[in-house]
N, C-alpha and C positions, 0 to 999 in steps of 0.2 A: 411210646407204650405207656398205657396209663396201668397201675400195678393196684390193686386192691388193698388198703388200708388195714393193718392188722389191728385187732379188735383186743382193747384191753381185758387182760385173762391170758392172751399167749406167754409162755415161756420167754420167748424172744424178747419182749419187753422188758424183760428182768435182767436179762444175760449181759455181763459188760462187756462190749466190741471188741475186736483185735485191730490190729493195725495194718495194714496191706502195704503191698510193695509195691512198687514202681506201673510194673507193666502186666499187672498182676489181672488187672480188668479195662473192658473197654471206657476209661474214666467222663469221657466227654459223652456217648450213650449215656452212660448210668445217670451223668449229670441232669440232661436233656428228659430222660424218663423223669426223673426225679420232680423236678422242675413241673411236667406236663401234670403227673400226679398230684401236686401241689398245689397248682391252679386249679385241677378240675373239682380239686375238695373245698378251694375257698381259704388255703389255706395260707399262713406265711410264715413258715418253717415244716420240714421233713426231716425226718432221721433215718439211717439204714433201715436198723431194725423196725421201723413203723411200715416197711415194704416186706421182713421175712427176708433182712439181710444182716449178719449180724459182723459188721465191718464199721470202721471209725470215719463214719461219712454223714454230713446233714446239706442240706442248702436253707437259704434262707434269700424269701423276699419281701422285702418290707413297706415296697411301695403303696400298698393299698394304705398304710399309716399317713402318706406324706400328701396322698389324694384329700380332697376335700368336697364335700356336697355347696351347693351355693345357700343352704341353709346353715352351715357351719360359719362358725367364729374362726376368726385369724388363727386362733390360739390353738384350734382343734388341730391343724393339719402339721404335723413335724415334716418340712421341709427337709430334714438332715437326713431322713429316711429316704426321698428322693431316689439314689442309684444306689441301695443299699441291700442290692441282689449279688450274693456270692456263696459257692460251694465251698466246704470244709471237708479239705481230705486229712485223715490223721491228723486232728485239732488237738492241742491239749493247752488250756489255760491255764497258764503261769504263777496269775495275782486276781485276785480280786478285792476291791478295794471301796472305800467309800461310807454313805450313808445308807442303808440299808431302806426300797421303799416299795409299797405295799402295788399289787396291779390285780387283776381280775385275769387273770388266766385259763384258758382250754384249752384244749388236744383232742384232736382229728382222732385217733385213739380212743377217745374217753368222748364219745358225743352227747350232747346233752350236759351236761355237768361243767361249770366253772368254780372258779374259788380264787380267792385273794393269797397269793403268795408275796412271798417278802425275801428279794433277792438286794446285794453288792448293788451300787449302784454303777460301778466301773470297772473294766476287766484289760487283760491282757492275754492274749491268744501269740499261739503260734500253730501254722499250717500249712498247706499247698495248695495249690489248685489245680485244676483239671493238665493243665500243663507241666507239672510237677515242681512251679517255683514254688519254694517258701517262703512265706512271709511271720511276720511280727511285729500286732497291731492292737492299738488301745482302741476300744468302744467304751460309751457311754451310754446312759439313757437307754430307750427303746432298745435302740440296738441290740446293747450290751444284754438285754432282759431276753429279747428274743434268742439269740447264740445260748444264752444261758439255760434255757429251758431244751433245746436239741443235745445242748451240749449232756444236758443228763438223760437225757436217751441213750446216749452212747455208754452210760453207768450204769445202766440198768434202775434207771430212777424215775420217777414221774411226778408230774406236778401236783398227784393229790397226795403224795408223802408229805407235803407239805403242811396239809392243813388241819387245822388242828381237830382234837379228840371227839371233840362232839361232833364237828360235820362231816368227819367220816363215816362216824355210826349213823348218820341222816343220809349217806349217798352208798352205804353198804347195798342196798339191796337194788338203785341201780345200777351198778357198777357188775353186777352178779345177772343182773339181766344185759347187758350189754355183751359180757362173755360167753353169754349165750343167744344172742341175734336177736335179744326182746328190744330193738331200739329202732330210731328210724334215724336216718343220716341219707343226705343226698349224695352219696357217693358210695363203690361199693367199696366191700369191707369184709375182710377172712375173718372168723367167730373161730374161736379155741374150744367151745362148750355146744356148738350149735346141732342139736340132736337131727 
Protein backbone atom coordinates (compact mmCIF):
# COMPACT_ATOMS: atom_id res chain seq x y z
CA UNK A 1 0.00 0.00 0.00
CA UNK A 2 1.49 3.14 -1.14
CA UNK A 3 0.33 5.85 1.73
CA UNK A 4 0.32 9.64 0.83
CA UNK A 5 3.17 11.73 1.91
CA UNK A 6 2.28 14.19 4.75
CA UNK A 7 2.93 17.64 3.66
CA UNK A 8 5.07 19.97 5.83
CA UNK A 9 2.54 22.18 8.01
CA UNK A 10 1.05 19.03 9.65
CA UNK A 11 1.06 18.80 13.41
CA UNK A 12 2.42 15.38 13.00
CA UNK A 13 5.63 16.41 11.85
CA UNK A 14 6.16 18.25 15.13
CA UNK A 15 4.90 15.75 17.51
CA UNK A 16 7.80 13.43 19.14
CA UNK A 17 6.81 9.43 18.49
CA UNK A 18 6.16 7.04 21.30
CA UNK A 19 7.46 3.83 21.27
CA UNK A 20 5.38 0.71 20.53
CA UNK A 21 5.36 -2.71 21.77
CA UNK A 22 6.11 -5.97 20.62
CA UNK A 23 2.96 -7.22 18.81
CA UNK A 24 1.58 -4.03 19.01
CA UNK A 25 1.30 -3.76 14.80
CA UNK A 26 1.39 -5.82 11.88
CA UNK A 27 5.55 -4.73 11.74
CA UNK A 28 6.62 -6.61 8.49
CA UNK A 29 3.16 -4.86 6.49
CA UNK A 30 4.06 -1.54 7.97
CA UNK A 31 7.59 -2.18 6.90
CA UNK A 32 6.70 -3.42 3.25
CA UNK A 33 4.08 -0.15 2.95
CA UNK A 34 6.79 1.87 4.06
CA UNK A 35 9.38 0.65 1.95
CA UNK A 36 6.78 0.79 -1.38
CA UNK A 37 6.03 4.45 -0.36
CA UNK A 38 9.60 5.28 -0.39
CA UNK A 39 10.22 3.98 -3.63
CA UNK A 40 7.43 5.37 -5.31
CA UNK A 41 8.47 9.14 -3.98
CA UNK A 42 12.13 8.60 -5.19
CA UNK A 43 12.85 8.49 -1.84
CA UNK A 44 15.78 7.09 0.59
CA UNK A 45 14.45 7.38 3.92
CA UNK A 46 10.64 7.45 5.52
CA UNK A 47 9.51 8.12 8.97
CA UNK A 48 6.28 7.06 10.76
CA UNK A 49 5.15 10.37 11.10
CA UNK A 50 5.79 11.40 7.12
CA UNK A 51 2.68 8.57 6.63
CA UNK A 52 0.24 10.27 9.72
CA UNK A 53 1.83 7.71 11.98
CA UNK A 54 3.16 9.04 14.95
CA UNK A 55 5.18 5.77 16.24
CA UNK A 56 9.27 5.41 16.63
CA UNK A 57 9.59 3.74 13.06
CA UNK A 58 11.71 4.91 9.83
CA UNK A 59 13.22 2.71 6.97
CA UNK A 60 15.86 3.65 5.06
CA UNK A 61 17.40 2.78 1.59
CA UNK A 62 20.37 3.84 0.48
CA UNK A 63 21.17 2.02 -2.54
CA UNK A 64 20.41 4.63 -5.15
CA UNK A 65 23.84 6.34 -3.28
CA UNK A 66 25.97 3.17 -4.12
CA UNK A 67 24.39 2.93 -7.97
CA UNK A 68 26.33 4.76 -10.31
CA UNK A 69 25.55 6.29 -14.02
CA UNK A 70 28.47 5.27 -16.60
CA UNK A 71 29.00 9.02 -16.62
CA UNK A 72 29.93 9.12 -13.12
CA UNK A 73 33.52 9.01 -11.62
CA UNK A 74 34.63 6.08 -9.18
CA UNK A 75 34.55 8.43 -6.52
CA UNK A 76 30.71 9.20 -7.08
CA UNK A 77 29.30 5.93 -6.18
CA UNK A 78 29.66 4.97 -2.23
CA UNK A 79 29.86 1.33 -2.55
CA UNK A 80 29.31 1.00 1.37
CA UNK A 81 25.72 1.99 0.76
CA UNK A 82 25.26 -1.09 -1.42
CA UNK A 83 22.91 -3.34 1.09
CA UNK A 84 22.23 -0.54 3.38
CA UNK A 85 18.37 -1.00 3.30
CA UNK A 86 16.96 -1.52 6.94
CA UNK A 87 13.80 -0.69 9.14
CA UNK A 88 14.27 1.10 12.59
CA UNK A 89 11.74 0.07 15.16
CA UNK A 90 12.16 2.02 18.39
CA UNK A 91 15.76 3.54 17.40
CA UNK A 92 17.31 5.75 19.86
CA UNK A 93 20.90 6.99 19.27
CA UNK A 94 23.32 6.54 21.94
CA UNK A 95 26.48 8.78 20.67
CA UNK A 96 27.24 10.81 18.12
CA UNK A 97 30.44 11.58 17.37
CA UNK A 98 33.08 12.95 15.06
CA UNK A 99 33.69 15.83 12.60
CA UNK A 100 30.77 17.53 11.88
CA UNK A 101 30.09 17.80 7.75
CA UNK A 102 28.19 19.87 5.57
CA UNK A 103 25.43 17.89 2.76
CA UNK A 104 22.53 19.36 0.68
CA UNK A 105 19.59 17.76 2.12
CA UNK A 106 15.63 17.36 1.34
CA UNK A 107 12.58 15.82 2.42
CA UNK A 108 9.76 14.24 0.58
CA UNK A 109 7.81 16.40 3.15
CA UNK A 110 9.20 19.64 2.17
CA UNK A 111 9.36 19.34 -1.84
CA UNK A 112 11.05 21.59 -3.76
CA UNK A 113 13.43 22.99 -1.04
CA UNK A 114 17.00 21.83 -0.08
CA UNK A 115 19.71 23.12 2.13
CA UNK A 116 23.15 22.41 3.48
CA UNK A 117 22.94 20.89 7.04
CA UNK A 118 25.75 19.99 9.05
CA UNK A 119 25.41 16.77 11.10
CA UNK A 120 28.12 14.20 13.51
CA UNK A 121 29.81 12.50 11.27
CA UNK A 122 29.38 9.05 13.31
CA UNK A 123 26.72 7.55 15.29
CA UNK A 124 25.67 4.79 17.32
CA UNK A 125 22.16 3.29 17.34
CA UNK A 126 20.28 0.82 19.09
CA UNK A 127 16.94 -0.89 17.65
CA UNK A 128 14.82 -3.84 16.25
CA UNK A 129 13.81 -5.02 13.49
CA UNK A 130 10.69 -6.17 12.01
CA UNK A 131 11.41 -9.56 13.82
CA UNK A 132 11.83 -8.01 17.05
CA UNK A 133 15.86 -8.65 17.36
CA UNK A 134 17.76 -5.80 18.74
CA UNK A 135 20.53 -4.62 17.66
CA UNK A 136 23.62 -2.03 18.49
CA UNK A 137 25.46 -0.53 15.49
CA UNK A 138 27.94 2.19 14.57
CA UNK A 139 27.38 4.07 11.13
CA UNK A 140 29.25 6.32 9.38
CA UNK A 141 29.24 8.61 6.50
CA UNK A 142 26.22 8.64 4.40
CA UNK A 143 24.85 6.34 6.33
CA UNK A 144 25.10 7.69 9.42
CA UNK A 145 23.59 11.32 7.72
CA UNK A 146 20.73 9.48 6.25
CA UNK A 147 19.37 7.52 9.98
CA UNK A 148 20.11 10.99 11.16
CA UNK A 149 17.77 13.00 9.33
CA UNK A 150 14.51 10.11 9.91
CA UNK A 151 15.96 9.82 13.12
CA UNK A 152 14.64 13.59 13.82
CA UNK A 153 11.51 12.86 12.39
CA UNK A 154 10.90 10.89 15.06
CA UNK A 155 11.64 14.33 17.41
CA UNK A 156 9.55 16.11 15.80
CA UNK A 157 12.30 17.97 13.94
CA UNK A 158 13.23 18.68 10.45
CA UNK A 159 15.95 19.49 8.29
CA UNK A 160 15.10 23.08 7.58
CA UNK A 161 15.52 23.87 11.56
CA UNK A 162 18.69 23.54 10.62
CA UNK A 163 19.54 26.28 8.40
CA UNK A 164 20.43 29.18 9.14
CA UNK A 165 18.42 32.69 9.68
CA UNK A 166 18.42 34.08 6.49
CA UNK A 167 17.37 31.07 4.25
CA UNK A 168 14.72 30.51 6.21
CA UNK A 169 13.25 33.92 5.77
CA UNK A 170 14.10 33.12 1.75
CA UNK A 171 11.92 29.62 1.90
CA UNK A 172 9.18 31.25 4.40
CA UNK A 173 6.75 31.59 1.89
CA UNK A 174 7.37 28.26 0.12
CA UNK A 175 7.13 26.39 2.77
CA UNK A 176 3.60 28.09 3.53
CA UNK A 177 2.55 27.29 0.04
CA UNK A 178 3.55 23.81 0.37
CA UNK A 179 1.19 23.52 3.52
CA UNK A 180 -1.14 24.44 1.61
CA UNK A 181 -0.89 22.19 -1.78
CA UNK A 182 0.56 25.26 -3.82
CA UNK A 183 3.48 22.79 -4.79
CA UNK A 184 3.98 20.03 -7.40
CA UNK A 185 5.69 16.70 -6.22
CA UNK A 186 5.38 13.52 -8.21
CA UNK A 187 3.88 11.57 -5.65
CA UNK A 188 0.68 12.11 -3.68
CA UNK A 189 0.79 14.07 -0.48
CA UNK A 190 -1.91 14.98 2.42
CA UNK A 191 -1.75 19.24 2.67
CA UNK A 192 -2.64 20.32 6.47
CA UNK A 193 -3.80 23.93 5.05
CA UNK A 194 -5.28 22.78 1.75
CA UNK A 195 -8.57 24.76 1.27
Amino acid sequence: MIYPIVAYGDPILRKPTRFIEKDELDLKKLSEDMFETMRSANGVGLAAPQIGMNIRVFVVDATPFAEKDEDDDEDEADLSLADFKKTFINPEILQESGEEWAFEEGCLSIPGIRGDVYRPSTLRIRYRDVEWNEYEEEYSGMAARIIQHEYDHLLGKLFVDYLPVLKKQFIKKKLTDISKGNVDADYRMRFPNRK
